[in-house]
C-alpha atoms as one frame of an Amber mdcrd trajectory, in Angstrom:
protein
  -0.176 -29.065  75.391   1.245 -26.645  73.491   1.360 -26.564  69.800   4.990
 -27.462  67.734   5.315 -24.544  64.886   6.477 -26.327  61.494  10.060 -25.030
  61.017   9.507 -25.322  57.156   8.433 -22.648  54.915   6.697 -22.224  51.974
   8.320 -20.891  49.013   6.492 -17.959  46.737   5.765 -19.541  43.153   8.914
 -19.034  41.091   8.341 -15.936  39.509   7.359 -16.324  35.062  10.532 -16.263
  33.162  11.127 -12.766  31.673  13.030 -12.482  28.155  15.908 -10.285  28.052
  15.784  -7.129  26.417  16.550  -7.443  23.202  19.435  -4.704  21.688  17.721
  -4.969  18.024  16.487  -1.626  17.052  13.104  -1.794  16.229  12.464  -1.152
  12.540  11.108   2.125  11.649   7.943   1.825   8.992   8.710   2.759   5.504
   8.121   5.941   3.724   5.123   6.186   2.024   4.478   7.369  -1.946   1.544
   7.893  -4.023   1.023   6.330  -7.751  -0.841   9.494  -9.151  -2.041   9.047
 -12.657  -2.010  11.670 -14.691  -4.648  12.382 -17.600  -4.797  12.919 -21.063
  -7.138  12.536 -23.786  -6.273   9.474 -25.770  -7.556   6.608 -23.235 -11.322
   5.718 -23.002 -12.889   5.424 -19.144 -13.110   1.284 -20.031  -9.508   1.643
 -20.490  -8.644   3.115 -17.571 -10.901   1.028 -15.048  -9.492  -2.235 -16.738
  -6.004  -1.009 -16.245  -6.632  -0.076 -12.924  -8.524  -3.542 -11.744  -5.380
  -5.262 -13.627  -2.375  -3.364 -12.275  -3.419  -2.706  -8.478  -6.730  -5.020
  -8.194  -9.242  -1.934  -7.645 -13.039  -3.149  -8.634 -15.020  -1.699 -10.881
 -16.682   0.836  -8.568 -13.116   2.082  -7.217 -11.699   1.850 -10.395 -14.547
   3.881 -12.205 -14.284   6.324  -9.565 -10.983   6.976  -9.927 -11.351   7.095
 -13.710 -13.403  10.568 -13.199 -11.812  11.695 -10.757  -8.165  12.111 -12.754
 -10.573  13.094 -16.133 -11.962  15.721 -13.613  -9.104  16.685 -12.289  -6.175
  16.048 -14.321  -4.480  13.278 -11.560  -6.020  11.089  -9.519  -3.681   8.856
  -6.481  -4.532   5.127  -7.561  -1.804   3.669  -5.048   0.190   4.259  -1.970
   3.237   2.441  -0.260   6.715   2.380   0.012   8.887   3.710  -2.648  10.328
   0.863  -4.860   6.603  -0.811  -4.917   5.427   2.739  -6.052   8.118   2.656
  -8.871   6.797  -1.289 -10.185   3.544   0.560 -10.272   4.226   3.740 -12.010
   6.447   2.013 -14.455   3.478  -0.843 -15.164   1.068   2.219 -16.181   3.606
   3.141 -18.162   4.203  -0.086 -20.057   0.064  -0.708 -20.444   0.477   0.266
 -23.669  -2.028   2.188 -26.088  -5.851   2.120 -26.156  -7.057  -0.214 -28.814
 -10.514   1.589 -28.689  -9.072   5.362 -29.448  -7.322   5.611 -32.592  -5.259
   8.692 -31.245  -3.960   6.491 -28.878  -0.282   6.194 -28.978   0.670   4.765
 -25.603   0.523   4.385 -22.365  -1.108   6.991 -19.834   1.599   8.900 -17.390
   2.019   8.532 -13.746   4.382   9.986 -11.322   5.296   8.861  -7.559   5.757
  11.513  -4.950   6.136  11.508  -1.456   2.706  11.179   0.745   2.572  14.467
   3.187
């Protein structure tokens, strides 16, 4: 007795669905800037670490750090992202306001943004 061969076939598993390529562009990251506070010599080290911790949420280690490094060397770069954050921050070290523990204080310290390399 020969044997009957089943006529049917077996399909291949369906195949996962693929999504279509999409035609959005995708977005490029934004440019990057520093916050670089610059020194002077009417605000105390307290007054720059509590700025610091206050404006951009550095702790006291980071922020203490940063205190000699811009009294070392005239600047220091507290912050870095995209531009219009950069100018919030800049413009927040500039509205801090004066030093209540330095007499010769008569303001706020100075910060420019530039462009990171």
């Amino acid at each position: 007795m020969a044997e009957e061969k089943d006529s049917t076939t077996t399909a291949p598993p369906p195949k996962p669905e693929q999504k279509p390529a999409s035609n959005k562009p995708v977005p490029k990251p934004l440019p990057q800037w520093n916050v670089v506070l610059i020194d002077d010599n009417e605000h105390t080290y307290d007054y720059v670490i509590g700025m610091l911790g206050k404006l951009f949420g550095h702790g006291l280690d980071r922020a203490y750090q940063l205190a000699k490094e811009v009294d070392s060397s005239g600047r220091v770069i507290v912050f870095t992202t995209h531009k219009e954050r950069a100018e919030l921050k800049r413009d927040q070290i500039m509205a801090f306001g004066a030093d209540p523990l330095m007499s010769i204080s008569r303001g706020s310290m100075k910060a420019v943004i530039e462009p990171m390399p």
